[in-house]
C-alpha positions in Angstrom: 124.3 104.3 69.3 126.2 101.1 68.5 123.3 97.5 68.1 123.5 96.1 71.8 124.1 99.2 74.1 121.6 99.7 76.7 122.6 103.0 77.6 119.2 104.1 77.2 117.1 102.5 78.6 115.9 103.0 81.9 117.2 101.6 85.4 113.4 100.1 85.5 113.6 98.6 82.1 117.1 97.2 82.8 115.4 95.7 85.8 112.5 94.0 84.2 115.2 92.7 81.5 117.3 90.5 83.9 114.3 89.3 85.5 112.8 88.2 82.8 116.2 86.9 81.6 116.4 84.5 85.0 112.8 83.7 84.1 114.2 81.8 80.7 117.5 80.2 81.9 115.1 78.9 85.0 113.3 77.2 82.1 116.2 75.9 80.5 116.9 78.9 77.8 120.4 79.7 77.1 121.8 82.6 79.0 122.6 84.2 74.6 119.0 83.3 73.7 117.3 84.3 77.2 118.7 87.7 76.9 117.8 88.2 73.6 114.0 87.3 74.3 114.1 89.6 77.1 115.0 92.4 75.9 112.5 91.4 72.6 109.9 92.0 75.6 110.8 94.9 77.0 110.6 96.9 73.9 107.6 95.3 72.8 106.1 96.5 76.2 107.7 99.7 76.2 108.7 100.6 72.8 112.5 100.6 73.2 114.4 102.6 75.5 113.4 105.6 77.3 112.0 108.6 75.8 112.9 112.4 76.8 110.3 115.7 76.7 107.1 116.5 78.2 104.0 115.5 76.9 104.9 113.1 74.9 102.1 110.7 73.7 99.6 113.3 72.6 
């Protein structure tokens, strides 16, 4: 999976990643910078992008 492709992440994650993106250019972030800090976010909350299998976590 090439750096940058989003491919798997989540339709939730993807979600919270353009809101948080508005979040930043609302504060005066640039759109390059804003993105990059929301994504930063999401995998720090999540861990990266979505992961497959049962159970997992144990």
């Amino acid at each position: 999976m090439p750096q940058g492709d989003k491919s798997s992440y989540t339709d939730k994650q993807k979600r919270q990643a353009e809101h948080i993106e508005e979040s930043y250019e609302k504060k005066g972030v640039s759109h390059d910078e804003a993105e990059k800090r929301a994504w930063a976010t999401v995998n720090k909350q999540d861990g990266g992008g979505k992961k497959s299998g049962s159970g997992r976590g144990k």
